[in-house]
Every structure is written in C-alpha cells, then in structure tokens.
C-alpha positions as CSV (number, residue, x, y, z in Angstrom):
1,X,111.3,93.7,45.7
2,X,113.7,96.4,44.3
3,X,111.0,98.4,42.8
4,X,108.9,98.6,46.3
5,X,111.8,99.7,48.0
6,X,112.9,102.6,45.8
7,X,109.4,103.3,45.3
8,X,108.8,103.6,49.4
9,X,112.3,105.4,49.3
10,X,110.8,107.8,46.7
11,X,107.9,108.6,48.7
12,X,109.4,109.1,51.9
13,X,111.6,111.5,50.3
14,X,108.8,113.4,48.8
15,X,107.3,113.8,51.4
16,X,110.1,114.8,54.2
17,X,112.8,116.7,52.5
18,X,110.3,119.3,51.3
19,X,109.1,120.7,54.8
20,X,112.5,120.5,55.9
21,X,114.0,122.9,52.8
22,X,110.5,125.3,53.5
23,X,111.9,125.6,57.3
24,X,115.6,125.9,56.5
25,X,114.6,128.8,53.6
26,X,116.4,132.1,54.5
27,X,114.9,135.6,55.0
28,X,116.3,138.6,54.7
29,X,114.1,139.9,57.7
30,X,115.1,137.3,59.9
31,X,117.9,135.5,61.7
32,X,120.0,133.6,59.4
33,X,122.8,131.3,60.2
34,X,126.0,131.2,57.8
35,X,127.6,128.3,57.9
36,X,130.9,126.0,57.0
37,X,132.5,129.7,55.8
38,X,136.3,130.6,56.7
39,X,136.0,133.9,58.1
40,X,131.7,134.3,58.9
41,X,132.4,137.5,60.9
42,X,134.0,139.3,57.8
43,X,131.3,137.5,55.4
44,X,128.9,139.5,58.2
45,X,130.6,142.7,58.3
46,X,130.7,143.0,54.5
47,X,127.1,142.2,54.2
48,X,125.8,144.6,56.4
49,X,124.3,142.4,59.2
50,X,125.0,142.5,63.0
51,X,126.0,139.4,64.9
52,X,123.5,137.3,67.5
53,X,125.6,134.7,68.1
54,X,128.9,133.5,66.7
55,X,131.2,130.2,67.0
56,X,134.3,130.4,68.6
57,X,135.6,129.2,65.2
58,X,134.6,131.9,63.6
59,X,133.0,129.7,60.6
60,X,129.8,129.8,61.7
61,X,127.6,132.8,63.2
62,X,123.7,133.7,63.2
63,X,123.4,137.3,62.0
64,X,120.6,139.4,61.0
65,X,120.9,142.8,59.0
66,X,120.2,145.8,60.3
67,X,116.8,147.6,60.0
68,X,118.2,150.0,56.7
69,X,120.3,146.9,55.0
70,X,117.3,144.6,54.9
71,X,116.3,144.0,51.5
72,X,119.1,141.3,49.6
73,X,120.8,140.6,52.8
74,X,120.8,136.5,51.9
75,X,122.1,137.5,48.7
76,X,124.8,140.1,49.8
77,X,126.2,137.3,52.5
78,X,126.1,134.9,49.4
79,X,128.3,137.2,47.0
80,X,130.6,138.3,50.2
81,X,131.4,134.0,50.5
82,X,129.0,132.4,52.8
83,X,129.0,129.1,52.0
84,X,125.6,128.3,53.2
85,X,122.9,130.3,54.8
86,X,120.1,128.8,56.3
87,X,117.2,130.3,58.6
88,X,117.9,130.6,62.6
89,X,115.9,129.8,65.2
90,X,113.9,133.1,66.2
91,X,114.9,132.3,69.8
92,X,118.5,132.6,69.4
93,X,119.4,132.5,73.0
94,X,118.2,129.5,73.3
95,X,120.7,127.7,71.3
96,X,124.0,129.7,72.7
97,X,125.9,127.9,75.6
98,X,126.8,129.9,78.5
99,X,130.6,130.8,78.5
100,X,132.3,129.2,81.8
101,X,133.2,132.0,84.5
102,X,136.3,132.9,85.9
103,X,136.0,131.1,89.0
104,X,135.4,127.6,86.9
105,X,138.2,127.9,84.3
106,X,141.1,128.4,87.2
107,X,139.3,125.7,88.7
108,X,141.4,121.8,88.8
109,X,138.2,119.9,89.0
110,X,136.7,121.6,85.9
C-alpha cells in the first residue's frame, strides 16, 4: 500500500513541478518579479532595472532592465540580494490593484 502511494506521489510530482519551474524560469529580457527581499527597490536600482509594479512593502516588485542593461540582469539582481526572482506575468497591469482615490479614503463608509 505504501509503495503505490509514494510511487503515485512520485509520478505526480514528475510530472507537475517540472512545467511549473519552466514557467516560473527568469529572463533577462522580460519582466521578472523579486521577491521575499528587504529593500526590492534598492536590489532594483543597483541592478540596473526600472520598476513596473512594486508592493507597498517594498519587498516585493516586478522590474525589467532597461534596453542597454539587458544581458545578466537575473544575475546582477541575484548578487545585489534578491532573494528570489521569478518570471512576471507579461501583462503586468493586470495583476496591480487600483490605489483608492481621495474621495474614498476620507470617506467613513470605506
């Protein structure tokens, strides 16, 4: 019984964590998300890329580097202390929130 199960467990994992780390794989010519990093925006700055979107946090951003600082982007956020980097979605303003107006934050109802 043990053997079927960590057999089926094997196999499930074979095939699903593969696709998922091919998706996830960073590119230096596309958006990347660093994540779970102190300071993202300095990680960022020091790395060359431009910011798309950015946490209020600041520990988490999706950059992508600029047309001349392309090549070992990944890497350069890596060595300046991203903690992970991941690929973004290419339609990165689909996955920002609008911020709340004016007019809603001195409002009592919400």
């Amino acid at each position: 019984m043990l053997r079927h199960l960590v057999t089926s467990a094997l196999i499930v994992f074979g095939f699903s964590v593969p696709p998922v780390v091919v998706a996830l794989w960073p590119n230096d010519r596309g958006p990347v998300a660093v994540l779970f990093t102190d300071d993202a925006v300095s990680v960022m700055v020091d790395a060359g890329g431009r910011v798309l979107a950015t946490a209020d946090d600041r520990q988490a951003l999706v950059t992508q580097a600029s047309e001349e600082e392309t090549p070992g982007f990944v890497a350069r956020l890596l060595r300046s202390g991203a903690r992970l980097v991941v690929a973004a979605p290419a339609a990165v303003g689909c996955t920002i929130t609008p911020q709340r107006s004016l007019s809603t934050m001195t409002d009592t109802r919400g």
